[in-house]
C-alpha positions in Angstrom: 20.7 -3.5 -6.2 19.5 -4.7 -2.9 19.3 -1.1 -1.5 17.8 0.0 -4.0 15.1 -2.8 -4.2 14.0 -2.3 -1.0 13.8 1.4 -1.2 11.2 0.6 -4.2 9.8 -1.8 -1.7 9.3 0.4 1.3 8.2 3.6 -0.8 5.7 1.6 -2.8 4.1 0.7 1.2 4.2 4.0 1.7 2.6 5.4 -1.4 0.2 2.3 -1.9 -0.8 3.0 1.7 -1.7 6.1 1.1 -3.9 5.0 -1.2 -5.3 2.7 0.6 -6.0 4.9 3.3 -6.9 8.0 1.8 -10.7 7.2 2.8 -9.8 7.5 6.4 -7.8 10.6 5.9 -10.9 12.5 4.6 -12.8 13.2 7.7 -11.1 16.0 9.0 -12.7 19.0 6.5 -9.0 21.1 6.4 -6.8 18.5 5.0 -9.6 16.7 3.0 -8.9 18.7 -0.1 -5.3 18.4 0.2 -5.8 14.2 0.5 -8.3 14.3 -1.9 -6.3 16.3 -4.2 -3.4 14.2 -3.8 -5.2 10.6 -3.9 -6.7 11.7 -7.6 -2.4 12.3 -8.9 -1.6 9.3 -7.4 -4.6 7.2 -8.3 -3.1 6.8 -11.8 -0.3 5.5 -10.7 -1.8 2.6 -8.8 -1.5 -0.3 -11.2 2.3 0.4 -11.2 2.6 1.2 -8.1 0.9 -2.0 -6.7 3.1 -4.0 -9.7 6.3 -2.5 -7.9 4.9 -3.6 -4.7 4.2 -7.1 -5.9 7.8 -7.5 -7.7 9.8 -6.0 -4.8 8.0 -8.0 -2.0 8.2 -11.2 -3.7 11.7 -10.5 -4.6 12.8 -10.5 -1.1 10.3 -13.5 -0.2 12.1 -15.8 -2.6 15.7 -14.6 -1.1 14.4 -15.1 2.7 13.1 -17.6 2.7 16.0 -19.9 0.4 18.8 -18.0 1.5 17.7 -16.6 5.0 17.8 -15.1 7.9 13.7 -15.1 8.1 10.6 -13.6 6.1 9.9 -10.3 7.2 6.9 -8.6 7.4 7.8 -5.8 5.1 7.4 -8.2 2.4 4.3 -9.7 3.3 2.5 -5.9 3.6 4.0 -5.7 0.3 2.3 -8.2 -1.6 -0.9 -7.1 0.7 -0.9 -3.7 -0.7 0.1 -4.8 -4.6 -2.9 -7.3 -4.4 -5.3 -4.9 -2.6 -4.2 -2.2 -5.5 -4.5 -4.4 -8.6 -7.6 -6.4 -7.3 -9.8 -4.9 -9.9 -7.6 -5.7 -12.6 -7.1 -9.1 -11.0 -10.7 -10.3 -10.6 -12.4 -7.1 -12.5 -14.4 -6.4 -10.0 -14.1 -3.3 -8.0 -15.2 -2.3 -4.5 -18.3 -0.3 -4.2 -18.0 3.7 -3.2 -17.3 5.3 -0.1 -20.4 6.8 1.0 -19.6 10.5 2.4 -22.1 10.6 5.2 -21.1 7.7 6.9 -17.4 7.2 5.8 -15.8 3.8 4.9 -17.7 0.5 6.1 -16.9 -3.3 5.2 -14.2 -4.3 3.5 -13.0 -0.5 2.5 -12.3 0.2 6.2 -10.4 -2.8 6.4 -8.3 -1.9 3.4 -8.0 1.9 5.2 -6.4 0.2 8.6 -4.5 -2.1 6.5 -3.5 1.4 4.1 -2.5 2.7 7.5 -0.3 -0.3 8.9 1.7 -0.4 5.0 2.5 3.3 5.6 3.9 2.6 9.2 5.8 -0.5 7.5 6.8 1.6 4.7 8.5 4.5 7.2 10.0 1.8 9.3 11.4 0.1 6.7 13.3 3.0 5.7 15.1 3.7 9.1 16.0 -0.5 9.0 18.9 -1.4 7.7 19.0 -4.1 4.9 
């Protein structure tokens, strides 16, 4: 159950970090179809994506921190990128667009680094053992 809970865990970082990031991944004019393409599939699967990230993460907060060794920062990226994914349904407000010309600004670029460190968590997480 464990393995399996943190292979939900470390693909939703991955995925959800895609997401996040996919306004960063744009710029370059070859692979911006293919992202943009992408992003649109997987955009309808970000409310359950980010619940997945939510559930998993505070899954294994609860059993580090009462049970041990330490909390991890898989977990904590986790419950970044399932807030950062459900935080229009959460406060029903969105974040304004991405303007083309001058590419993500504010607090979209921070969500695109932060979309970038969950996918490096995510890929890390997968090569750690539980």
């Amino acid at each position: 159950m464990t393995t399996l809970m943190a292979l939900a865990l470390d693909l939703a970082n991955i995925v959800g970090g895609f997401l996040l990031a996919a306004a960063l991944l744009v710029s370059p004019r070859r692979i911006a179809t293919i992202v943009a393409r992408a992003t649109t599939t997987l955009a309808r699967a970000a409310p359950v994506i980010g619940v997945v990230a939510l559930v998993a993460g505070g899954y294994y907060v609860i059993v580090h921190v009462t049970s041990g060794p330490h909390l991890f920062h898989f977990e904590v990226v986790g419950i970044g990128v399932g807030v950062a994914l459900l935080w229009g349904r959460l406060t029903g407000r969105s974040l304004p667009p991405v303007d083309q010309q001058v590419g993500p600004t504010g607090a979209r670029l921070l969500l695109a680094v932060f979309g970038l460190i969950a996918i490096v968590v995510g890929i890390q997480g997968l090569f750690t053992p539980d």
